[in-house]
MARTOR-152725 format. One record per residue: residue number from 1; z, x, y of N, C-alpha, C in turn; residue in three letters; chain. Coordinates in Angstrom, 1 decimal, always signed. Each point is the difference from the previous one (the first is absolute). Layout:
<atoms>
(NUM, (Z, X, Y), (Z, X, Y), (Z, X, Y), 'Ala', 'A') ...
</atoms>
This chain:
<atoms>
(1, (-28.1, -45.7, +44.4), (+0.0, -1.4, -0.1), (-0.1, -0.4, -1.5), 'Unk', 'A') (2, (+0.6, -0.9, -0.7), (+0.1, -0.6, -1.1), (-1.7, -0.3, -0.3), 'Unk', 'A') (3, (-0.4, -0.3, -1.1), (-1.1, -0.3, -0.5), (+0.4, -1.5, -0.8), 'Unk', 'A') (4, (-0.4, -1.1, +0.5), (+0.3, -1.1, -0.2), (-1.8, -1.0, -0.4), 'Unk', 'A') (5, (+0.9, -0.7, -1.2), (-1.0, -0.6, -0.9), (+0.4, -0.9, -0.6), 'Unk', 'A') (6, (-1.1, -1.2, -0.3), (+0.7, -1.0, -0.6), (-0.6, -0.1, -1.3), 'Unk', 'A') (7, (-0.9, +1.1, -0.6), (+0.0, +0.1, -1.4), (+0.3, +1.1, -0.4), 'Unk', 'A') (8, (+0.4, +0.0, -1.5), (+0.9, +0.9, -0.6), (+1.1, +0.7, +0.6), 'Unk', 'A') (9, (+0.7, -0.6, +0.7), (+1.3, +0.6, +0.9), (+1.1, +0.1, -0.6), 'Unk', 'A') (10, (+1.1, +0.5, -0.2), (+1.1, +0.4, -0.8), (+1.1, -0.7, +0.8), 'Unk', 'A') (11, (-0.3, -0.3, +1.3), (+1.3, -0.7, +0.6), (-0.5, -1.0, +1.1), 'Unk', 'A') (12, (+0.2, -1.4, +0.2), (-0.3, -1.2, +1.0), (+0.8, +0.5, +0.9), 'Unk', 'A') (13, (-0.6, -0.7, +1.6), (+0.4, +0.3, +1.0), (+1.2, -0.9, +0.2), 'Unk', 'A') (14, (+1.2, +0.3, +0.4), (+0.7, -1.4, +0.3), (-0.3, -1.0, +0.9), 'Unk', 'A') (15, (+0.6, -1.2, +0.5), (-0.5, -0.6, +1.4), (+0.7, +0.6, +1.3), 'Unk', 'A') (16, (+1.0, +0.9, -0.5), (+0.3, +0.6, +1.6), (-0.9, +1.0, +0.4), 'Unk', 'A') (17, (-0.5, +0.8, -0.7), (-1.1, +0.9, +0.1), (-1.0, -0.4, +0.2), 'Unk', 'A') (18, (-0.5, -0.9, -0.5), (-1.4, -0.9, +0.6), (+0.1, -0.1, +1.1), 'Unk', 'A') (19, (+1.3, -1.1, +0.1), (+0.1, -0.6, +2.1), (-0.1, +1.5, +0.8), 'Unk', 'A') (20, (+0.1, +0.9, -0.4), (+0.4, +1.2, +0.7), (-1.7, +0.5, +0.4), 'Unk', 'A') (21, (-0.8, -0.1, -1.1), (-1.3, +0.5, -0.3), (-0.6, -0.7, +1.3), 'Unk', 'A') (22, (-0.2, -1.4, -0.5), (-0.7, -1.0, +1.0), (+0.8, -0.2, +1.3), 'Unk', 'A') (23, (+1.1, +0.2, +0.4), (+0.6, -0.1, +1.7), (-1.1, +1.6, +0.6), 'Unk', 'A') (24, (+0.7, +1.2, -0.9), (-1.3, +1.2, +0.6), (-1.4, -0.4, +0.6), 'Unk', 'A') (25, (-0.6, -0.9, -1.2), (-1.1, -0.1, +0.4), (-0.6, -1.3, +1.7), 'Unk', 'A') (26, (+1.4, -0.4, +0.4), (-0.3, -0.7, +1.3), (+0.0, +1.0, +1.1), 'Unk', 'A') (27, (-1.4, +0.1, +0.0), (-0.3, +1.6, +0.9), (-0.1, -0.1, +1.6), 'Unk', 'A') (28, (+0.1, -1.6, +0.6), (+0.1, +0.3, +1.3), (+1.5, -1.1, +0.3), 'Unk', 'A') (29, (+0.9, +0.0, -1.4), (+1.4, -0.2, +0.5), (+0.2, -1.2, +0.4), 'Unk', 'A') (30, (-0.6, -1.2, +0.0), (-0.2, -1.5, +0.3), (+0.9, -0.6, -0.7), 'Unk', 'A') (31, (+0.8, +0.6, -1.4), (+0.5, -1.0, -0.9), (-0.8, -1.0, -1.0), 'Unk', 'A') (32, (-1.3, +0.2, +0.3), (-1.1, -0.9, -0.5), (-0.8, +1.1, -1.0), 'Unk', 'A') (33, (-1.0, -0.1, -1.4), (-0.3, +0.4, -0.6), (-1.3, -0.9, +0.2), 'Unk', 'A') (34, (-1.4, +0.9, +0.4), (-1.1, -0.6, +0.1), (-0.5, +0.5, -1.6), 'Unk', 'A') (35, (-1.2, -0.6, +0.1), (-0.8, -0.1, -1.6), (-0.3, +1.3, -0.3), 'Unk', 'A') (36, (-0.2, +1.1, +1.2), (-0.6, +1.6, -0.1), (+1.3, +0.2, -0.4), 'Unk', 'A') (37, (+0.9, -0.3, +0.7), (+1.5, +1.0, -0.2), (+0.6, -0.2, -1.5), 'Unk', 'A') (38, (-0.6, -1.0, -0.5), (+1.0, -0.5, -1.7), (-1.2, +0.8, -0.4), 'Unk', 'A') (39, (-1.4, -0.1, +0.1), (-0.9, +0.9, -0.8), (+0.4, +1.3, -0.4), 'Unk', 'A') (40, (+0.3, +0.8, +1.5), (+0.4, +0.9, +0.0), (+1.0, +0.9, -0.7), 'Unk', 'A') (41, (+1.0, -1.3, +0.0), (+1.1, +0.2, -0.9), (+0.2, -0.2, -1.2), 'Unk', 'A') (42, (-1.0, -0.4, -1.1), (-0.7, -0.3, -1.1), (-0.8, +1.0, -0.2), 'Unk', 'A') (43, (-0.5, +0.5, +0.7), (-1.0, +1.3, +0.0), (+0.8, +0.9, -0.5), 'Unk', 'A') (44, (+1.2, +0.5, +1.1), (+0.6, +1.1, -0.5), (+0.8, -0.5, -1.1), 'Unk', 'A') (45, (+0.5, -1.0, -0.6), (+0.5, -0.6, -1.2), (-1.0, +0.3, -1.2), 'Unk', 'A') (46, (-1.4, +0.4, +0.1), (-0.7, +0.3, -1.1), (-0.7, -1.1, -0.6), 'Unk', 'A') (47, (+0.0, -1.4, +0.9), (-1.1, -0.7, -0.1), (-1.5, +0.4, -0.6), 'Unk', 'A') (48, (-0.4, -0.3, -0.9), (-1.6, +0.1, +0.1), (-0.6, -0.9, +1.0), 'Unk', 'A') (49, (+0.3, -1.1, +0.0), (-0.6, -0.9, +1.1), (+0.8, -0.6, +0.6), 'Unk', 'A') (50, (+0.5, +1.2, +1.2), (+0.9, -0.5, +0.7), (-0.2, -1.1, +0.7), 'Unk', 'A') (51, (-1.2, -0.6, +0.7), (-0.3, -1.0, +1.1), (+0.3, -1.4, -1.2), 'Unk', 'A') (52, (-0.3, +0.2, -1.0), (+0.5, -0.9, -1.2), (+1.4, -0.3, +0.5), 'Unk', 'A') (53, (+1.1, +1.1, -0.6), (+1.2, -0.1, +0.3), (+0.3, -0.7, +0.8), 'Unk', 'A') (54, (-0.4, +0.4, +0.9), (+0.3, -0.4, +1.8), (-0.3, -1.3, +0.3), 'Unk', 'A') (55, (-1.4, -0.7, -0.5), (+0.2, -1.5, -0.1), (+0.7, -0.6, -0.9), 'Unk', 'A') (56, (+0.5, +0.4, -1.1), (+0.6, -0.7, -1.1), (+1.5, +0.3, +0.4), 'Unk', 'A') (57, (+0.6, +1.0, +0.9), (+1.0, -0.1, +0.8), (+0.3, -0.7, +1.2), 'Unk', 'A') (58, (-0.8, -0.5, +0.6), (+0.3, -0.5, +1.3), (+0.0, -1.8, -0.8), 'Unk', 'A') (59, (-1.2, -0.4, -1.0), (-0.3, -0.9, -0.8), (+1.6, -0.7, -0.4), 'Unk', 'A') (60, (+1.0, +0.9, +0.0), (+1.5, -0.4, -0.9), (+0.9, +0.2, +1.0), 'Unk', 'A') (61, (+0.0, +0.5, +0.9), (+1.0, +0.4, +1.3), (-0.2, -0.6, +1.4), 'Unk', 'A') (62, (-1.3, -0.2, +0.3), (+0.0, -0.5, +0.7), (+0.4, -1.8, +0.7), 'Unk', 'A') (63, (+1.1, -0.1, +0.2), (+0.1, -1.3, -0.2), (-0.1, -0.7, +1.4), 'Unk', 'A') (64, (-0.4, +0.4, +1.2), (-0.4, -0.8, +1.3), (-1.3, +0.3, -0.2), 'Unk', 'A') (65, (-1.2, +0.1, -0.8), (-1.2, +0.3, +0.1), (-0.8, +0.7, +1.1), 'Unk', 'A') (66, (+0.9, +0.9, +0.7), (-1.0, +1.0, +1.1), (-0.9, +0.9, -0.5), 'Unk', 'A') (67, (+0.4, +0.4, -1.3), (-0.6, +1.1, -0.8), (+0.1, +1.0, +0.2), 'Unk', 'A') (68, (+1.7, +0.3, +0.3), (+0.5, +1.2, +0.0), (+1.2, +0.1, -0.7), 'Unk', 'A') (69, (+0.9, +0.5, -0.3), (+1.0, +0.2, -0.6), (+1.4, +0.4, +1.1), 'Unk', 'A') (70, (+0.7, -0.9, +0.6), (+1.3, +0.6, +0.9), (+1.1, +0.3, -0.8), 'Unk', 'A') (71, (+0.5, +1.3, +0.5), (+1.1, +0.8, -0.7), (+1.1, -1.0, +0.2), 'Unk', 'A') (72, (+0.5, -0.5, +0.7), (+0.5, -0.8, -0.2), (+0.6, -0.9, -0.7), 'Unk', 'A') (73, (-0.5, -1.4, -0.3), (-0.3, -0.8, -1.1), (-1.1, -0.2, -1.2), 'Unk', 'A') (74, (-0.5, +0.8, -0.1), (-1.2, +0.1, -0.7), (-0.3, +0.8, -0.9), 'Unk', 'A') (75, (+0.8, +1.7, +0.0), (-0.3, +0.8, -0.4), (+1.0, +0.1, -1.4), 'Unk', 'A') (76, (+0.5, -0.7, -0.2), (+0.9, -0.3, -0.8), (-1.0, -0.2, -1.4), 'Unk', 'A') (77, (-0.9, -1.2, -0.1), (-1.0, -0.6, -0.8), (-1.0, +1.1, -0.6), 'Unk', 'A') (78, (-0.7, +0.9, +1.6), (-0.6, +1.0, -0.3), (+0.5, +1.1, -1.2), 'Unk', 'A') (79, (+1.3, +0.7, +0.3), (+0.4, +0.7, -1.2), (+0.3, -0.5, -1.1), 'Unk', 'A') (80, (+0.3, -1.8, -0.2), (+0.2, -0.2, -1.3), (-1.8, -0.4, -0.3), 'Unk', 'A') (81, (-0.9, -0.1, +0.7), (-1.2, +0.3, -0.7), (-0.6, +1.5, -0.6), 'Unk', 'A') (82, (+0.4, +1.4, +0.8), (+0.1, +0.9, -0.5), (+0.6, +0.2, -1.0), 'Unk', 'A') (83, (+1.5, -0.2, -0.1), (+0.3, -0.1, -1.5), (-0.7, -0.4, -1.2), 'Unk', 'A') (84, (-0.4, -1.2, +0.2), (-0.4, -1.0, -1.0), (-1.6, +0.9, -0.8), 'Unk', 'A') (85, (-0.1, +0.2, +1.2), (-1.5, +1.1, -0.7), (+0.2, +0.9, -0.6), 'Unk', 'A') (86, (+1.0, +0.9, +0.6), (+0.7, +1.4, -1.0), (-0.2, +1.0, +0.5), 'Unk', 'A') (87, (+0.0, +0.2, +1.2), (-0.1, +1.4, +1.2), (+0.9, +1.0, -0.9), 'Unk', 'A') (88, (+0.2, +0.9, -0.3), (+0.6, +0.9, -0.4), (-0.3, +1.4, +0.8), 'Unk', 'A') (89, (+1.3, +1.2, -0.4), (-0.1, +1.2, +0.0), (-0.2, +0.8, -1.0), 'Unk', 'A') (90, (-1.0, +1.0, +0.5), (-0.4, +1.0, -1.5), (+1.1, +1.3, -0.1), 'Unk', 'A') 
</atoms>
């Protein structure tokens, strides 16, 4: 498995690789991304504080305020919030 970091990384993740990252992490397949599931996915992204991430993700994506993230329409916002931070690969 890649060792993935968002400091000092030599290469950014793109946004199709991201979407790819965070769809894995919908672990019981709903199409929905709960607050654990984006942590999660921020965790293995090399978050230091991923639960940070994960509200500061759902905070920009979430736009029906359930406080989840649906792959659907939503998940869109999510990886350009990832970007904007600087998720990279080492």
């Amino acid at each position: 498995m890649r060792q993935i970091s968002t400091k000092g990384a030599s290469k950014r993740l793109d946004e199709a690789q991201l979407r790819k990252i965070f769809i894995q992490f919908d672990a019981n397949g709903d199409h929905v991304l709960s607050k654990e599931e984006i942590k999660k996915a921020f965790e293995h992204l090399g978050a230091v504080i991923p639960g940070y991430r994960a509200n500061r993700g759902i905070s920009h994506a979430d736009a029906n305020g359930d406080g989840q993230v649906n792959l659907t329409d939503e998940l869109d916002d999510l990886v350009k919030y990832a970007v904007r931070v600087g998720y990279s690969v080492k």
